[in-house]
C-alpha positions in Angstrom: 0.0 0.0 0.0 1.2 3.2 -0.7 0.7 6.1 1.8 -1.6 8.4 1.0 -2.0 10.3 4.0 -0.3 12.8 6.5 -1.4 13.8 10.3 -1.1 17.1 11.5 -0.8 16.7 15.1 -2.4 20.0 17.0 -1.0 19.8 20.6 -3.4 23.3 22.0 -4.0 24.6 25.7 -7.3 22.6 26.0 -7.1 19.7 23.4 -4.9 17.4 21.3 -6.3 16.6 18.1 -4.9 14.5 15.2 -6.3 14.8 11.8 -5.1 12.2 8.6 -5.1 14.8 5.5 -4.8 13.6 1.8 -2.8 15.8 -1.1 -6.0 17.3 -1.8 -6.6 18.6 2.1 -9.0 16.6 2.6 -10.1 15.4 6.3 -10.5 11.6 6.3 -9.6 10.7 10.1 -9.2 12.3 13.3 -9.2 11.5 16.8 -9.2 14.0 19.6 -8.8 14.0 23.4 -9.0 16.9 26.4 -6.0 18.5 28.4 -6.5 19.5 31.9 -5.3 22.6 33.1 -4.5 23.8 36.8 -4.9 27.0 38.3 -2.5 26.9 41.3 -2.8 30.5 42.3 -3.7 33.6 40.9 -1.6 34.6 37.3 -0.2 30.3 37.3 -1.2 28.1 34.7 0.6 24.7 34.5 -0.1 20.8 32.9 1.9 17.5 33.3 3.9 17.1 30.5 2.6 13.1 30.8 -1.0 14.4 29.5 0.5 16.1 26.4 1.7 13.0 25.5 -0.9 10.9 27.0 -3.4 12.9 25.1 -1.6 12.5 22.1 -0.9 9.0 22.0 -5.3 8.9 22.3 -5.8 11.1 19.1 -3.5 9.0 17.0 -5.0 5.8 18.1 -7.9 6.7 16.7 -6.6 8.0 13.8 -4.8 4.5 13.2 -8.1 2.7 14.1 -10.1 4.4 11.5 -7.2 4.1 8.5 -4.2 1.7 7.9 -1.3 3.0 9.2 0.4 1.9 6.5 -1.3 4.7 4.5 0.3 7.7 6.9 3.6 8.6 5.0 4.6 11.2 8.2 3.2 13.1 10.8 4.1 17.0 12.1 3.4 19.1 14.9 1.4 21.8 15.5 1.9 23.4 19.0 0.2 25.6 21.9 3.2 28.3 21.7 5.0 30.0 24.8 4.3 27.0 27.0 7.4 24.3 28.5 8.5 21.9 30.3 11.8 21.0 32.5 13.0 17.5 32.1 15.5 15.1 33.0 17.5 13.3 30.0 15.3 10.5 29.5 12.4 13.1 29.7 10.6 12.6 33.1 9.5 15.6 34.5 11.1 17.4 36.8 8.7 20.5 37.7 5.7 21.7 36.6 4.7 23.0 32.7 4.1 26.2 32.5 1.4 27.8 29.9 1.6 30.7 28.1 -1.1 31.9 30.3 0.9 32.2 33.0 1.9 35.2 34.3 4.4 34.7 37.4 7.1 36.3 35.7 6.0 39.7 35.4 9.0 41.2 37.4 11.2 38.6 35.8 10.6 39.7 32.5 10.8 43.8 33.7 13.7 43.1 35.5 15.7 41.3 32.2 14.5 44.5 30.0 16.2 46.9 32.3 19.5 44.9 32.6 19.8 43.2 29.2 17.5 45.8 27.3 14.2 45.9 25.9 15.0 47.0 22.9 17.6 44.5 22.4 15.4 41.4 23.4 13.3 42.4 20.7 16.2 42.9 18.3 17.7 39.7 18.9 14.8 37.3 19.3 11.5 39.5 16.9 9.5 39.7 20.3 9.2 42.7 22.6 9.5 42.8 26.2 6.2 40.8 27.5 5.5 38.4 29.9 4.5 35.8 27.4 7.6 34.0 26.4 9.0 31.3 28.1 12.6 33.0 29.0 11.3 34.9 31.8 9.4 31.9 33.5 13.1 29.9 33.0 14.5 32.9 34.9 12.3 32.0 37.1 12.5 28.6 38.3 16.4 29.0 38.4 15.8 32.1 40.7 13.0 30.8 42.7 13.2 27.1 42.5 16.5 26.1 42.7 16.2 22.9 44.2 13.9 21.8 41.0 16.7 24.2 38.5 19.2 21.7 39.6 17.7 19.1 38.1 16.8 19.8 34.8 19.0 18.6 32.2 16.3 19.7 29.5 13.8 22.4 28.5 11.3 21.7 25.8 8.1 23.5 24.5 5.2 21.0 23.5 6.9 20.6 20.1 10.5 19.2 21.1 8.7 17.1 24.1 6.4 15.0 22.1 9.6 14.8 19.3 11.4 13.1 21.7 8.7 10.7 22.7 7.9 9.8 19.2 11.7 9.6 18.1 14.0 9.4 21.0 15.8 12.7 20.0 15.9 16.2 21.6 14.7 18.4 18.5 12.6 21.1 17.4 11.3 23.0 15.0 12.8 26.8 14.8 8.9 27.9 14.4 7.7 26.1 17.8 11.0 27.4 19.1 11.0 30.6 18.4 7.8 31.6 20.3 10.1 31.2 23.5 12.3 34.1 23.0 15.4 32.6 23.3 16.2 32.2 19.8 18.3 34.7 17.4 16.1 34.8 14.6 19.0 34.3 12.6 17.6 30.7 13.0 19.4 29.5 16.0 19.6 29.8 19.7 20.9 33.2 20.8 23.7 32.4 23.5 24.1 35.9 24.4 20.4 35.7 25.8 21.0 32.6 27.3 23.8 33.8 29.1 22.1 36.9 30.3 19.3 34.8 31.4 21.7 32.0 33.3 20.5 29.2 31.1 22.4 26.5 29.9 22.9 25.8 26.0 23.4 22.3 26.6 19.2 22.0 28.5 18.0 23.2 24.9 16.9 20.8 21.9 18.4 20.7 18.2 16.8 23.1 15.8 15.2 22.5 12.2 13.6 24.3 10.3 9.9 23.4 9.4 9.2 21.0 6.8 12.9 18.8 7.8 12.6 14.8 8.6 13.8 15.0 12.4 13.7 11.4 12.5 11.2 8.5 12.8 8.7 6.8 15.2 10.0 4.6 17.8 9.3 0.8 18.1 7.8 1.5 21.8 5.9 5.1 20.4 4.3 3.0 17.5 3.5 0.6 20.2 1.7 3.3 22.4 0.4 5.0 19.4 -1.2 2.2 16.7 1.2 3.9 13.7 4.2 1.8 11.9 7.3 1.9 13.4 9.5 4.1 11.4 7.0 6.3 10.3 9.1 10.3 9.8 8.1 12.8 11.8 8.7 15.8 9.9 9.5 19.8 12.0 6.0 21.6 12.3 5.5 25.1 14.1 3.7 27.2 16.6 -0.2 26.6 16.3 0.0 30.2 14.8 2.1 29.8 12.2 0.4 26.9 11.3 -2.8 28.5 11.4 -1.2 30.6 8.6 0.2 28.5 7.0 -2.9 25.9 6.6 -4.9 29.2 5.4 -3.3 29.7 2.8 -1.1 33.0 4.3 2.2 32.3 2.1 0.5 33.7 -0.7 1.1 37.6 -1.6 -0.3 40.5 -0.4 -2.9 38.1 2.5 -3.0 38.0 5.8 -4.9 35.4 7.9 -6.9 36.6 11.3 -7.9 33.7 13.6 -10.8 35.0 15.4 -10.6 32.8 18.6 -9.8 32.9 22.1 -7.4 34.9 21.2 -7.4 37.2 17.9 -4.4 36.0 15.9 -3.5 37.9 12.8 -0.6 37.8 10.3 1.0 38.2 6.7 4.1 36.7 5.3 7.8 38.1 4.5 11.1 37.2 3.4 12.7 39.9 5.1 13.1 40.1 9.3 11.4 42.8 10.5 10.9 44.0 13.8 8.6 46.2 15.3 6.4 47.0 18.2 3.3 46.8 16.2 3.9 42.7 16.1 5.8 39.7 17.5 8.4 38.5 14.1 7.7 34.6 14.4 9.4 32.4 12.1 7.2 31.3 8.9 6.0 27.1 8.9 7.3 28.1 5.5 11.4 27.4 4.0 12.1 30.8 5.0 10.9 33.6 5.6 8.3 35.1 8.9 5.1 35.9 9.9 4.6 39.6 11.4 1.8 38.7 13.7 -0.2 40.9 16.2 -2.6 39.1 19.0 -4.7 40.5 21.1 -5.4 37.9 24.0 -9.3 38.6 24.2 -11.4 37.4 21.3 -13.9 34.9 21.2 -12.8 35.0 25.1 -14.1 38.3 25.8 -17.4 37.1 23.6 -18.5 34.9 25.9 -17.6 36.8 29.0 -19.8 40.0 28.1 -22.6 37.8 27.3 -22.6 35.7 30.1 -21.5 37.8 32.8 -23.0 41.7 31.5 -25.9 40.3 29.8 -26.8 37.1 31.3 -26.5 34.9 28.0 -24.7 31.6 27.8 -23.7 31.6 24.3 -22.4 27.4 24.2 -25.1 25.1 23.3 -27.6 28.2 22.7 -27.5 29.2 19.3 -31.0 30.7 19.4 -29.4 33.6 22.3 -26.6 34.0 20.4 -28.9 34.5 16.9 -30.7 36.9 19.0 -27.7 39.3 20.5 -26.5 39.0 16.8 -30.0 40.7 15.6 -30.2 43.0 18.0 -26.1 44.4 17.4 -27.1 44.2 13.8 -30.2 46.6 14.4 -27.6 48.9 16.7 -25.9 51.6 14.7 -22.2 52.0 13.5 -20.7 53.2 16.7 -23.2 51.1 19.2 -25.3 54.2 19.9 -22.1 56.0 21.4 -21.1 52.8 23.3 -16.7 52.6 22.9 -14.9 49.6 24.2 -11.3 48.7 24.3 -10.6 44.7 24.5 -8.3 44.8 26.8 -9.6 42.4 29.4 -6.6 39.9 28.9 -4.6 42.9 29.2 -3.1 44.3 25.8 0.0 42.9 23.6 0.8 45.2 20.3 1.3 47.7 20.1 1.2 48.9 23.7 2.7 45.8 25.5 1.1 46.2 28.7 0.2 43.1 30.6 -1.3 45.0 33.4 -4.4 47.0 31.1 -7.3 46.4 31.5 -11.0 46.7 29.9 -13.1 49.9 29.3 -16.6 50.6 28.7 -17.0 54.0 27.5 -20.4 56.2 26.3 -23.3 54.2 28.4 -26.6 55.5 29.1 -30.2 55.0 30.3 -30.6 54.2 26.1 -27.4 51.9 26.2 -29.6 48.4 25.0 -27.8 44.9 25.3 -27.4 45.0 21.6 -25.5 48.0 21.6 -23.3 46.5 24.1 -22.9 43.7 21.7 -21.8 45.5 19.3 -19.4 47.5 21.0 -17.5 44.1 22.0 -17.7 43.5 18.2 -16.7 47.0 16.8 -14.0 47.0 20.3 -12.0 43.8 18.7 -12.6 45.4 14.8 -11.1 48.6 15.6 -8.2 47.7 17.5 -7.3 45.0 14.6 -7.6 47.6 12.4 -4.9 49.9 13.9 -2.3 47.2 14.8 -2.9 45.4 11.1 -2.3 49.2 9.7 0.5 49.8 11.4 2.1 46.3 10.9 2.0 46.9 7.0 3.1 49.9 7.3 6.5 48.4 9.6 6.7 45.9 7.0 6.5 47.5 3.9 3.5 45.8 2.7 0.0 46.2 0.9 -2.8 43.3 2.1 -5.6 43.4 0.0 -7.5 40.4 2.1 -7.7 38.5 5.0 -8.6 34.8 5.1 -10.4 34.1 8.1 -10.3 31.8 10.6 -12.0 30.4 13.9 -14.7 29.7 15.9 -15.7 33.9 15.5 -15.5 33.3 11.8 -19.1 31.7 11.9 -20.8 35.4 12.8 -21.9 37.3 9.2 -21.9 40.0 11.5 -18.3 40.2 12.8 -17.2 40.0 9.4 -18.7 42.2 7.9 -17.8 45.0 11.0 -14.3 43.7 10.5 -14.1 44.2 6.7 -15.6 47.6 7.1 -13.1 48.2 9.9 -10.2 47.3 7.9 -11.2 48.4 4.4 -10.7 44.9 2.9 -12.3 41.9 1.9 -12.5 39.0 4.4 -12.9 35.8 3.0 -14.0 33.1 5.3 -12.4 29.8 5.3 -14.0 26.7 5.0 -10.8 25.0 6.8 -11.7 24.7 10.5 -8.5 22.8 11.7 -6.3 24.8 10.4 -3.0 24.4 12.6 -2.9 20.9 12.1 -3.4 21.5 8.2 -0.4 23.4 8.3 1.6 21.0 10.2 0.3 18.3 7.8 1.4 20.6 4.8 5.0 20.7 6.5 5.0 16.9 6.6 3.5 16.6 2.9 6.7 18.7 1.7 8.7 16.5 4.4 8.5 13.1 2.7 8.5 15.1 -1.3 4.8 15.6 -2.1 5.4 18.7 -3.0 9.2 20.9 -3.5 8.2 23.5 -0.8 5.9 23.8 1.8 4.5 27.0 0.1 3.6 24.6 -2.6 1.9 22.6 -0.1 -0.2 25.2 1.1 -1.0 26.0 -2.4 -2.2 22.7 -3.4 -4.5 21.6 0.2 -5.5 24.9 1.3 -9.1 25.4 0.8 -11.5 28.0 -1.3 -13.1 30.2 0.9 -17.1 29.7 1.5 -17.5 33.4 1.2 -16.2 37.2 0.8 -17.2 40.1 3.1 -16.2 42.7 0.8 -16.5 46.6 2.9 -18.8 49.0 2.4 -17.4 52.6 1.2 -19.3 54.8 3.5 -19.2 52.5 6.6 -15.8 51.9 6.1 -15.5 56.2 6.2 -17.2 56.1 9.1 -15.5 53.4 10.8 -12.1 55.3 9.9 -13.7 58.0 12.0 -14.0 55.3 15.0 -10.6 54.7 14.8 -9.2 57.6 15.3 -11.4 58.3 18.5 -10.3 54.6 19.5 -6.7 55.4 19.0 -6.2 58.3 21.3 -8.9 56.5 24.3 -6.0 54.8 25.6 -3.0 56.3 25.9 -5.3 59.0 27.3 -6.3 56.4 29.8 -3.0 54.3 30.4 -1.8 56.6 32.8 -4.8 55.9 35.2 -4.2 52.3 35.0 -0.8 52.6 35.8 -1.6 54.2 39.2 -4.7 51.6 39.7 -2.2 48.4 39.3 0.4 50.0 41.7 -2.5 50.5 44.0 -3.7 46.9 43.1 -0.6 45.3 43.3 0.3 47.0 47.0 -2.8 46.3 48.4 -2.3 42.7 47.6 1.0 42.3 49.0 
């Protein structure tokens, strides 16, 4: 039999799903299973690096009961970013995984700007100072947790963890490594930051770059797992970049936006660029990057204001949700004065400032739970808008559309706000899995399906279902939005400042 198939593994915060794509990028099998996730304390997110693989080892048993696994020519990676482990050599953890989430090293990360440099973080590794990137949690366990430090002999994201328990080896891909902010995005791990930081070369796995053969299944993982022993495991990326990449983003002149949790947008280049308006990630491409800006509260913030402002649970209820979406619809550009900034998970570009929060601006006795839809809606739009302005503009590029993505993708409403917002069409995707697409595109261009991966991505990337192309005089008026939107908060910042000192004193 000759295979047929590749998996695109997606390792996320709350799931790992595999998916068995054809050439075509077609789904024919997929199994899924849950991650648990503890809340310790307030601003700590960890996991057991055992359920990653646990959970992983379920979804591709599945995937192997449903189709030979003589017809899966490879598999790649697709992985929840920012978030590691500490190991010893034969990978049995040592401490606790920490999740991008996680927010413990604040100081840390404050602290390493002033000595090392902001500016020269960002430089070096394509992401400004934030707390975010792994780096300043490795600060600190070695500062606060010694008597763990002292016995790590490894650190690995998702990524190079379940590598090594598929293949034996300690490797990586540069685009699931990258999101750590440790490497030189030169394409290998910057030992001036890793001196700075008091890390050890030697803890960190081998780098690839996506789309390379980093070795093949074990007899005791095709055991655990149902697949053929020697199966290749190709170099996949960040969820993100995968996202992108399984959208079709390597194409000119596009940018992808991945309304979910979190709103994830980005566009292709050859050329490394840095810039506060974006984190520089490396491309699940042969070269080049993705510019990408996030803003931590999407679909996140959603379900928040309608549960907890309006009293609607939006999951299993899709005659409330059909009703907030007629009644925003029926509230006027502007949401009858109503202003909100997203900034509830605080705010990433361009203002990198972990410690902002929310606003609600223009209510009154007229203020209707519709308006206040919207204004979550328009909230999101407008502040894409000015980082995805701004990030071009950095760049050097022109985006004529955005291929859309994500569980917000399914609202004809948000789409059309958000193509009036930006000016440009939005096409909606039919793909919904698209970061283990792209991973599966990395391993089709892995074991020669196709000469690059951007041919990949050509070939198994889907049409989109629909265009939301903008409207010229809601587009001018949303242009007027933006610039009220723009100045609300750095005329506000200061404020915060003062209440998260006061915050952050009166809780010790």
């Amino acid at each position: 039999m000759v295979p047929d198939l590749v998996i695109g593994i997606d390792s996320s915060t709350s799931a790992t799903k595999a998916i068995a794509w054809d050439r075509n990028g077609l789904a024919v099998a997929e199994g899924r299973a849950p991650l648990a996730m503890s809340n310790p304390r307030s601003g700590y997110f960890e996991q057991d690096p055992a359920e990653w693989w646990a959970s992983t080892v379920t979804a591709l048993r599945s995937v192997a009961a449903t189709v030979s696994p003589a017809r899966i020519a490879a598999l790649a990676i697709a992985n929840q970013r920012e978030s590691f482990g500490l190991f010893d050599e034969e990978g049995q953890a040592v401490g606790p995984a920490t999740l991008w989430l996680d927010e413990r090293a604040r100081g840390k990360a404050r602290r390493f700007g002033e000595s090392f440099g902001a500016a020269r973080v960002h430089a070096i590794s394509g992401k400004p100072l934030d707390v975010i990137p792994c780096l300043y949690r490795m600060i600190w366990f070695r500062e606060e947790q010694p008597e763990i430090f002292a016995r790590v002999e490894r650190m690995a994201e998702v990524h190079g963890y379940l590598v090594f328990r598929l293949s034996g080896r300690w490797v990586t891909s540069t685009a699931s490594a990258d999101p750590m902010g440790i490497l030189d995005m030169h394409m290998d791990w910057s030992n001036e930051i890793l001196a700075a930081a008091g890390i050890a070369r030697r803890m960190m796995p081998d780098l690839a770059r996506p789309g390379t053969v980093l070795g093949q299944l074990t007899s005791e993982a095709a055991i655990s797992t149902g697949l053929r022993e020697g199966t290749p495991i190709v170099a996949g990326g960040g969820d993100g970049q995968c996202a992108g990449t399984g959208a079709g983003v390597l194409q000119p002149r596009c940018a992808y936006i991945n309304l979910g949790t979190a709103v994830v947008s980005g566009s292709f280049g050859t050329d490394y660029v840095h810039d506060q308006a974006f984190r520089t990630e490396t491309a699940v491409a042969d070269d080049g990057y993705i510019y990408e800006t996030c803003l931590r509260a999407g679909t996140f913030l959603v379900d928040w204001m309608a549960r907890e402002m309006l009293g609607v649970d939006l999951h299993g209820a899709s005659d409330a949700l059909e009703a907030l979406e007629a009644e925003a619809a029926a509230s006027p550009i502007g949401a009858g004065g109503i202003m909100l900034l997203p900034y509830w998970q605080g705010v990433m570009d361009p203002h990198w400032d972990s410690a902002a929060r929310g606003v609600i601006a223009g209510l009154s006795g007229s203020s209707r739970r519709g308006d206040i839809y919207r204004a979550v809606l328009e909230g999101i739009a407008l502040h894409q808008a000015a980082t995805s302005q701004r990030a071009a503009a950095a760049a050097a590029q022109t985006i004529d559309q955005f291929i859309a993505i994500g569980g917000g993708a399914k609202s004809d409403l948000w789409m059309q706000i958000l193509a009036d917002a930006l000016d440009r069409p939005i096409k909606r995707s039919t793909t919904v899995e698209a970061s283990s697409l792209g991973a599966a595109m990395a391993a089709a261009k892995g074991v020669g399906w196709f000469s690059t991966i951007a041919e990949a991505s050509l070939a198994m990337a889907s049409e989109p279902a629909k265009t939301f192309e903008p409207d010229t005089r809601r587009a001018e008026l949303y242009a007027e939005l933006l610039a009220i939107h723009a100045d609300l908060w750095p005329t506000l910042s200061a404020w915060n400042q003062r209440l998260a000192a006061f915050m952050e004193a009166d809780h010790g």
